[in-house]
C-alpha positions in Angstrom: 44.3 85.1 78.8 44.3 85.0 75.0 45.6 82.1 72.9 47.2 81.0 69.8 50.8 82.0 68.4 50.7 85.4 68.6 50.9 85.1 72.5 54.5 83.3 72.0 57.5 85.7 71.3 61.5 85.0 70.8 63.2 84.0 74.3 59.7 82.8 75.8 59.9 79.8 77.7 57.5 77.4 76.8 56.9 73.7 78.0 55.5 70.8 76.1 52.1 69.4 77.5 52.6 66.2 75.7 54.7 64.1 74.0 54.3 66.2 70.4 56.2 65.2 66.9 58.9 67.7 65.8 61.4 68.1 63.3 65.2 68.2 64.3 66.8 70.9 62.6 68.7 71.6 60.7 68.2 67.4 59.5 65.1 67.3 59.1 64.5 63.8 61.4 60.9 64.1 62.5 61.5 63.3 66.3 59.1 62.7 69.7 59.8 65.5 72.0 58.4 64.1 75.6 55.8 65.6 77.9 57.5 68.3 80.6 60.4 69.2 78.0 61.2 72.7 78.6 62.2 74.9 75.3 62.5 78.7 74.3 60.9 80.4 71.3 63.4 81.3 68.6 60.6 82.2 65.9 57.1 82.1 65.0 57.0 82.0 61.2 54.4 80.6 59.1 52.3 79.2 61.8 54.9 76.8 62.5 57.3 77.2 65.6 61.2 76.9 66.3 62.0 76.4 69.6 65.8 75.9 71.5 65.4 72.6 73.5 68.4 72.3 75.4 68.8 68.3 75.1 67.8 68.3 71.7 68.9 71.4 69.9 66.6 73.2 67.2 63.4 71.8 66.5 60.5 73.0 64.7 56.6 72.1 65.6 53.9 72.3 63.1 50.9 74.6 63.3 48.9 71.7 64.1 50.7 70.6 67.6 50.7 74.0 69.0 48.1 72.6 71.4 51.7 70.5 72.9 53.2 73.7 73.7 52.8 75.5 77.4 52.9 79.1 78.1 52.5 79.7 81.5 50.4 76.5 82.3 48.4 77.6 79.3 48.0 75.9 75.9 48.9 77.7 73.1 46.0 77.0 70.4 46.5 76.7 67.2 44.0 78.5 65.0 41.0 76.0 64.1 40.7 75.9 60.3 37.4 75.4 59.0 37.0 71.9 57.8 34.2 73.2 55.2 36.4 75.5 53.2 37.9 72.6 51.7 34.4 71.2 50.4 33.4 74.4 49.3 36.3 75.5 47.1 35.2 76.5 43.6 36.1 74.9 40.3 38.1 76.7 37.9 41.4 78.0 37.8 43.3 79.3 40.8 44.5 82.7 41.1 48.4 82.5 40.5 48.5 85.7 42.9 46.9 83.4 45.7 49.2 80.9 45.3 52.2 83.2 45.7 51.0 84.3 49.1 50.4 81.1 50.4 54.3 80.2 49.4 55.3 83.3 51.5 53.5 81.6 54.3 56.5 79.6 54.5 59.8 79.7 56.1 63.1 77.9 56.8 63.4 77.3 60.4 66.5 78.9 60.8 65.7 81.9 58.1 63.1 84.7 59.6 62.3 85.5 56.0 59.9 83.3 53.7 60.9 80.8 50.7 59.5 83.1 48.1 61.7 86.6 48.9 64.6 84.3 49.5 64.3 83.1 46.1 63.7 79.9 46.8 61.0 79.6 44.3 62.3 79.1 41.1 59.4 77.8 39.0 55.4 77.3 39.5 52.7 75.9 36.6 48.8 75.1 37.1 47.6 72.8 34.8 43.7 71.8 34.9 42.2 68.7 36.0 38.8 66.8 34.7 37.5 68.2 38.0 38.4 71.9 36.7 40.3 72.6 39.9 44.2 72.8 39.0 47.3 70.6 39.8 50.3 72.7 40.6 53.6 72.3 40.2 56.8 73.8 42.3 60.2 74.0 41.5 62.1 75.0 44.4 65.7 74.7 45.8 67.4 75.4 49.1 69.9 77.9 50.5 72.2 75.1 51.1 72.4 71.9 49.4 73.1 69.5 52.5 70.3 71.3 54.5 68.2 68.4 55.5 65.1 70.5 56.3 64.6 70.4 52.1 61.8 67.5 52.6 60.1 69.3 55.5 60.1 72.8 54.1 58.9 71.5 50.4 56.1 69.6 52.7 55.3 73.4 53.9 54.7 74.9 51.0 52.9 71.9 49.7 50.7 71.9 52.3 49.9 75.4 52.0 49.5 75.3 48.2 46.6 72.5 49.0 44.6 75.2 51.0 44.2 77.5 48.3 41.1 77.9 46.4 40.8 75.5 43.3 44.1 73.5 44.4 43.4 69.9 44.3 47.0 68.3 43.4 49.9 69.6 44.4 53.6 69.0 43.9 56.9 70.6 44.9 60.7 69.4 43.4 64.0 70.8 45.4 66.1 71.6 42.0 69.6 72.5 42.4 70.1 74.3 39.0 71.0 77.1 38.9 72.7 77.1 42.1 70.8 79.5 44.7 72.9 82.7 45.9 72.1 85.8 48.2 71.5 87.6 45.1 68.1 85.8 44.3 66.5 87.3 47.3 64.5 90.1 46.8 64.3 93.5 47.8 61.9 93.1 50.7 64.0 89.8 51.7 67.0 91.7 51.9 65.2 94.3 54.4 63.8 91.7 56.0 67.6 90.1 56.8 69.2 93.7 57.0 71.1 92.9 54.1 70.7 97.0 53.1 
C-alpha cells in the first residue's frame, strides 16, 4: 500500500498512532492530541494537514508528524527531506522566483488556497550576509485580524523560506496596513475559491 499524503483525501477517517502536537484552529494553541483519537481529513495543503476531531474541533498537524496519523492501520509518511541539501546550498543570491513558490507552499488551515494568491503577501526583501547567502524579509498580514493562526501560518512560510537555496535568515512580520480584502487575491485565487 503506498504512503505519504497523497494517500489521505477530504472525509477520510484517520486515527492518531501517538500522542502528536497540533495546532487548535482557528487559535492557534499548539495542543497534544492523544494516541487512538479518531479524526477526518478536511484538507491536505502545503504538506501540512487539517483534520475534524470531534472532541477537539479543527486542528492542523505539521508535515513532520504525519507519521502520528493512521490510515487504515497504516502510517501515513511524511516525505523524508534530505538532510544534505541544507549543507550543500550555494552561496550567492537566491532566486526571488524560488522564494515565491515556496510561499505558495503555504496555506491557512481553513482556506484551500495559498498565502501568496490570497494576497497575503504584501512585501519580501533579500539582503546579503557576510556568508553571501541572503536574509529575507516578509511582510504579511491575515484575512482576519483576530485569527489566531497568524503566529502558526507566519511559522509556515518561514519555514519554508529556510529551505530554499541561499536562504540562511529568515523573517516574517503580520502587518495590518493596508487592511486585507477579497480584492487582493489573485486571479488564480479567485478560481481556486470559485469566486468567478
Amino acid at each position: 500500500m503506498a504512503s505519504g499524503i497523497e494517500t489521505l483525501h477530504v472525509s477520510d477517517e484517520v486515527q492518531f498512532g501517538r500522542d502528536c502536537e497540533a495546532t487548535q484552529i482557528p487559535s492557534g494553541a499548539r495542543i497534544v492530541v492523544p494516541k487512538g483519537t479518531p479524526a477526518y481529513v478536511g484538507q491536505t495543503l502545503g504538506g501540512n494537514v487539517t483534520l475534524q476531531v470531534s472532541t477537539l474541533g479543527l486542528v492542523q498537524v505539521a508535515g513532520r508528524n504525519l507519521d502520528a496519523l493512521l490510515k487504515d492501520g497504516v502510517p501515513v509518511v511524511a516525505p523524508i527531506a534530505d538532510s544534505s541539501a541544507a549543507d550543500q546550498q550555494p552561496a550567492g543570491p537566491v532566486d526571488e522566483k524560488a522564494l515565491w513558490e515556496a510561499m505558495k507552499q503555504c496555506y491557512d488551515p481553513e482556506i484551500p488556497c495559498n498565502v501568496v494568491d490570497l494576497g497575503l503577501i504584501y512585501d519580501v526583501k533579500s539582503s546579503p550576509l557576510p556568508s553571501s547567502r541572503s536574509r529575507v524579509d516578509v511582510k504579511m498580514t491575515l484575512t482576519a485580524m483576530g485569527c489566531g493562526m497568524g503566529p502558526a501560518i507566519a511559522a509556515q512560510v518561514r519555514d519554508r523560506l529556510l529551505d530554499v537555496p541561499g536562504v540562511e535568515e529568515a523573517n516574517v512580520d503580520i502587518v495590518w496596513d493596508p487592511p486585507w480584502n477579497q480584492g487582493m487575491i489573485t486571479d488564480d485565487g479567485k478560481k481556486r475559491l470559485g469566486l468567478y
